[in-house]
C-alpha atoms as one frame of an Amber mdcrd trajectory, in Angstrom:
protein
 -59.981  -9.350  15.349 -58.677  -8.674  18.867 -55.006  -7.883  18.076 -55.861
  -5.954  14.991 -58.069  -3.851  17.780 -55.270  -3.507  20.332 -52.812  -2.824
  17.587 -55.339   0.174  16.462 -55.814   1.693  20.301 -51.912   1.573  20.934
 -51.765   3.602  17.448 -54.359   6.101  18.153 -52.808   6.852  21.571 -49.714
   8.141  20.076 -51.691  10.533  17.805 -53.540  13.899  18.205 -56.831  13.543
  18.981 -58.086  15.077  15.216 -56.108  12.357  13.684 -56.810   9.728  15.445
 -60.374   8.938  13.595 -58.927   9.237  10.110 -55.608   7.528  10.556 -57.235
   4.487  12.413 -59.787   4.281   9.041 -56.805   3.823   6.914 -55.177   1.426
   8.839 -57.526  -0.807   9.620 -58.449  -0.865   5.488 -54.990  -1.983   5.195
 -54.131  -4.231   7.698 -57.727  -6.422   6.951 -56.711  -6.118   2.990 -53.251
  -7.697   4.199 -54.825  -9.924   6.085 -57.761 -11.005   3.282 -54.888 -11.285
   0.568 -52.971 -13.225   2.853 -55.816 -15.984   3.538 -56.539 -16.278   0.065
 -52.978 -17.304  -0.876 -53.352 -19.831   1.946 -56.827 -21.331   1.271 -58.121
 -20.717   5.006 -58.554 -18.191   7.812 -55.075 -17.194   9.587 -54.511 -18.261
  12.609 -53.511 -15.532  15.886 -50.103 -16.177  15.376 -50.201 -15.348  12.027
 -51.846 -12.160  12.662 -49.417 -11.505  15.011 -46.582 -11.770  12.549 -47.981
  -9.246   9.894 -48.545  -6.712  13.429 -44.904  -7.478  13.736 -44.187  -6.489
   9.886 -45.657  -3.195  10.034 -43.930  -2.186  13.466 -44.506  -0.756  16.848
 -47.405   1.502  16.948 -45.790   4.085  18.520 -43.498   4.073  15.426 -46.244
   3.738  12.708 -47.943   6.683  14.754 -45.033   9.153  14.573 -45.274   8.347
  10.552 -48.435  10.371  10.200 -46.985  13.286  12.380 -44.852  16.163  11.694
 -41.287  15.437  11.833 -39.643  17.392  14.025 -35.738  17.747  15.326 -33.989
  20.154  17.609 -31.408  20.418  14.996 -31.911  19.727  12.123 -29.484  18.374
   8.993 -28.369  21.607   7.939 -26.707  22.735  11.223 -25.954  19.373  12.847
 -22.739  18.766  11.310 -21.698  22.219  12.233 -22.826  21.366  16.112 -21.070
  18.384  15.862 -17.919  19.854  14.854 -17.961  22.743  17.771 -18.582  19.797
  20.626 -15.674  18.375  18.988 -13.031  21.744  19.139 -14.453  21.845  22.611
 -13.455  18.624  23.460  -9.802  19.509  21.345  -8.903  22.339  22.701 -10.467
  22.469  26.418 -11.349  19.220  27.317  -8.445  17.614  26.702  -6.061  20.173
  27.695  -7.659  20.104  30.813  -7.413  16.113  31.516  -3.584  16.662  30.242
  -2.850  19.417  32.736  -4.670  18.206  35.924  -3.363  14.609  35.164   0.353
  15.958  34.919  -0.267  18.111  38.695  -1.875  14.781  40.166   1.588  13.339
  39.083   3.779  15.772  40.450   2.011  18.232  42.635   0.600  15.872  45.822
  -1.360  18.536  47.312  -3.442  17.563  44.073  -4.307  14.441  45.400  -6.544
  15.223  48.350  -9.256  16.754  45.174 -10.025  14.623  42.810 -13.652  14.075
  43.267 -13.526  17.815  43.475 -11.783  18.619  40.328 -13.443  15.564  37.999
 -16.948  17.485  39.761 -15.825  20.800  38.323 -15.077  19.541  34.626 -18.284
  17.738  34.470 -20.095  20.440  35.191 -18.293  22.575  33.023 -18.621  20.449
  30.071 -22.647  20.185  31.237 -22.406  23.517  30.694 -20.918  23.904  27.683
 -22.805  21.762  25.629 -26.094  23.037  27.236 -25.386  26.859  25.941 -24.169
  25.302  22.678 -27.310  22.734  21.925 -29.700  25.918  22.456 -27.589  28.532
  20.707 -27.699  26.046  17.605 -31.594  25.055  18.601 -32.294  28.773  18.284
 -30.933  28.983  14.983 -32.464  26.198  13.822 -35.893  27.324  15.106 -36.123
  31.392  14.492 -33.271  31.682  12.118 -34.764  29.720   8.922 -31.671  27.049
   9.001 -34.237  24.545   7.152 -35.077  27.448   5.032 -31.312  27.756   3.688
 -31.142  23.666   3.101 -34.223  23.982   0.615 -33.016  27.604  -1.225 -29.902
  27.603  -3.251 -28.726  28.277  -6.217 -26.853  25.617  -8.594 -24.485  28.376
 -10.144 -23.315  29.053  -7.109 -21.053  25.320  -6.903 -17.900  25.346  -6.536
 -15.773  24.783 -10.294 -15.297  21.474 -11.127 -11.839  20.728  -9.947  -9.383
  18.226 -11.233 -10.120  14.151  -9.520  -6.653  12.903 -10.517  -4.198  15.868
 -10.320  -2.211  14.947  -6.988   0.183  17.781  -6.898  -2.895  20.574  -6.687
  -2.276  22.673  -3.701  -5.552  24.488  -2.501  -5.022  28.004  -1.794  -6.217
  28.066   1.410  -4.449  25.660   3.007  -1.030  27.506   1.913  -2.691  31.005
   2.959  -3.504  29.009   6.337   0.141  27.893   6.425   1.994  31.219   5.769
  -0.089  32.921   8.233   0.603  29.990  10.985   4.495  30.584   9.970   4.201
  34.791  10.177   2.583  34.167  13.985   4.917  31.588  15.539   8.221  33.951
  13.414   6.687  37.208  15.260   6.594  35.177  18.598   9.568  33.526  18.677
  11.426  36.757  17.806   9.765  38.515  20.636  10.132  35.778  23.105   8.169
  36.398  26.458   9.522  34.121  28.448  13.124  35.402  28.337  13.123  37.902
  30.882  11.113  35.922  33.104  12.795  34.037  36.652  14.229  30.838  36.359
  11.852  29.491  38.732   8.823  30.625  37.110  10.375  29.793  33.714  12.177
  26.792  33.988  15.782  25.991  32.479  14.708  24.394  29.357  12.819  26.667
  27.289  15.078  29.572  27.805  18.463  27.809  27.083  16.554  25.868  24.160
  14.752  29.545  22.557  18.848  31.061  22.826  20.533  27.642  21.463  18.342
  27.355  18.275  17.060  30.805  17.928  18.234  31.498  14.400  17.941  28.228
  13.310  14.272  27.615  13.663  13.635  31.141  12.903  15.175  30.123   9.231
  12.911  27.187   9.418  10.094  28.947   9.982  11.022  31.467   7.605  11.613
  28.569   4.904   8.428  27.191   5.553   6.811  30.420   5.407   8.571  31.490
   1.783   7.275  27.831   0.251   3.529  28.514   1.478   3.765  31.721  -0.445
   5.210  30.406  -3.130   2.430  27.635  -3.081  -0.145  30.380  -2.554   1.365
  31.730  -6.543   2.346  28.296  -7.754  -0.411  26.661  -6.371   1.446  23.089
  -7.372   3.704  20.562  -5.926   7.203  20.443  -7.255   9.935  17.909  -5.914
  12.292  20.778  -4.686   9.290  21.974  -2.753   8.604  18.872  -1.309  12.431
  18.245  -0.632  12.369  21.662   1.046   9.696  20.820   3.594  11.121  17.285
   4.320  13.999  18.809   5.408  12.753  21.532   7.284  10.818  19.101   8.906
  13.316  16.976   9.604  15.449  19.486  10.689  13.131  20.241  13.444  12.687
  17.145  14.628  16.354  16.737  14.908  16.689  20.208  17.212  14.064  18.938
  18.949  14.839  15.555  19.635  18.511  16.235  20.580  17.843  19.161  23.282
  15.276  16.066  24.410  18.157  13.851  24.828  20.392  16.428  26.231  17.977
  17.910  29.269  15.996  14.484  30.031  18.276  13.333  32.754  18.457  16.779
  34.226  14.765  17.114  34.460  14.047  13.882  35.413  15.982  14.014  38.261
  14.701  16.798  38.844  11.458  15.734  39.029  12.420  12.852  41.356  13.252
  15.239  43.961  10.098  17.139  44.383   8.632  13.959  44.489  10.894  12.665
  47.362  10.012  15.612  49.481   6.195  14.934  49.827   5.251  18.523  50.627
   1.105  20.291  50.724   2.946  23.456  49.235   5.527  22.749  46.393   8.598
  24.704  46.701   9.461  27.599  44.161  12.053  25.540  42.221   9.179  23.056
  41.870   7.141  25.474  39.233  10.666  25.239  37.072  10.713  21.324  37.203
   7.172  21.280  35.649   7.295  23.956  33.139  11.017  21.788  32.000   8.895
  18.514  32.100   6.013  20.134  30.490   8.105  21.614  27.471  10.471  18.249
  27.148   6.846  16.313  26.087   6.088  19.057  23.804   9.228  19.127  22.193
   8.967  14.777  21.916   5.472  15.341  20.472   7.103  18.410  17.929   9.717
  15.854  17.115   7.873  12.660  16.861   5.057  14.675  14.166   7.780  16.087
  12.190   9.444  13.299  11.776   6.450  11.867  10.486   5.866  15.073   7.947
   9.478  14.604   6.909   8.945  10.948   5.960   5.224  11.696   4.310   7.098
  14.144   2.105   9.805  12.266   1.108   7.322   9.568   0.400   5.104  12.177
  -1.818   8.097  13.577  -3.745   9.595   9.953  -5.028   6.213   8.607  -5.358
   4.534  11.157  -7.945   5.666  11.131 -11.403   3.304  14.038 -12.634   5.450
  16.693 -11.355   5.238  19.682 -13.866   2.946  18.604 -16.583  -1.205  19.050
 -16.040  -1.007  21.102 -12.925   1.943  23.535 -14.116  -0.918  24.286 -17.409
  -3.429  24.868 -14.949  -2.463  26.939 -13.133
């Protein structure tokens, strides 16, 4: 049959020439034992079309060819969640940032505005970069370093323990040893302050008068937060003072930080408006000021908005759960 023919020569032509003999055999026994079984459950030959539409069935040939080869990947399924993951923190914590920050000086800073096709040039070829060195860094791996290797070898006693499916209040340990050490770092920095000594219109207003206003207060936060982690880290289960502790911290925070919002908004705006007004190439000192103020009022509306959030989730938690004390306190 013609199309069983063509169907063959498309098939071999995706195939290494030592294959090609053998894998053509095989096929063709089953496509005319198909075909045979076919015409005896209709009483007569089949027709082209019909011939066509078991072709159809068994695919392209280029992908019925690539079932008789090697299967090969760049990456393969042992590394490729942990390749996916890094494009993602690169997208997190550069990408994004960048947009952010180059978006905010196209706002405020006109002399940005004559470089945009320049700028948007630079990222893209950054993030070309980027994901270039990081596809062969993980194809490298994959290839020299035995990743498949790893995916096939284990050992069962090596699991994890079987932990509880229903016990709620279970705190993992790492997650409070994450927590206390996130608390320790921002304490040590906001003690030391940098930014303190530093000119006004370098600086900005904000963040200095907001770092002497609340200074012990969110240090006690911090510290709060910091003494429940490590109490979480022994006790490694929820208790409703616990939870009532965070949901006020939190909301505690959100309150500092959506009042000194409220209070230097107008200021800043205004602020703002002026630099705008002037329309200069070069900004003027001051100007540096206005966007650091502007830059720290949105971070202290996002700090606000997400603990406000965290206070409401744990208030939520603590009135919700009724197995406070009882199957995790014995297990732990």
């Amino acid at each position: 049959m013609e199309l069983v023919d063509r169907y063959l020569q498309a098939v071999r032509f995706w195939l290494p020439r030592e294959q090609q003999d053998d894998v053509a055999r095989e096929l063709t026994d089953d496509i005319l034992s198909e075909i045979e079984d076919e015409e005896r459950g209709l009483g007569r030959l089949m027709t082209e079309t019909e011939v066509e539409t078991v072709l159809k069935r068994r695919g392209r040939p280029f992908v019925v060819a690539n079932r008789y080869l090697p299967q090969r990947h760049l990456i393969g399924p042992l590394l490729f969640p942990m390749y996916a993951l890094v494009l993602k923190l690169i997208g997190l914590v550069y990408v994004v940032p960048w947009i952010i920050v180059w978006a905010f000086l196209l706002a405020f800073v006109p002399s940005y505005r004559g470089h945009v096709a320049r700028d948007l040039g630079t990222l893209w070829s950054v993030v070309v970069q980027l994901f270039v060195v990081v596809t062969i860094l993980f194809a490298i791996l994959e290839q020299y370093f035995g990743a498949t290797k790893l995916l096939m070898e284990w050992d069962p006693r090596r699991l994890p323990a079987v932990r509880p499916q229903h016990d709620v209040n279970r705190i993992p340990r790492a997650s409070s040893v994450a927590q206390a050490l996130a608390n320790l770092i921002f304490i040590a920095w906001w003690a030391g302050f940098p930014l303190a000594y530093v000119p006004t219109f370098i600086s900005g207003n904000v963040w200095p008068e907001f770092h002497g206003r609340f200074f012990v207060p969110v240090l006690f936060l911090a510290a709060t937060t910091a003494a429940v982690a490590v109490v979480n880290i022994v006790r490694p289960y929820w208790t409703r003072l616990r939870r009532g502790i965070g949901a006020a911290a939190s909301g505690a925070m959100a309150a500092i930080a959506g009042w000194e919002v409220l209070r230097d908004q107008a200021a800043v705006r205004a602020s703002l408006a002026r630099f705008a007004a002037l329309h200069a190439k070069t900004p003027p000192p001051w100007a540096i000021g206005t966007i650091v103020d502007a830059s720290v009022l949105i971070t202290l509306i996002i700090v606000a908005i997400v603990c406000a959030i965290a206070c409401g989730v744990e208030i939520y938690r603590a009135t919700a759960s009724s197995t406070y004390g009882t199957t995790s306190k014995l297990r732990s």
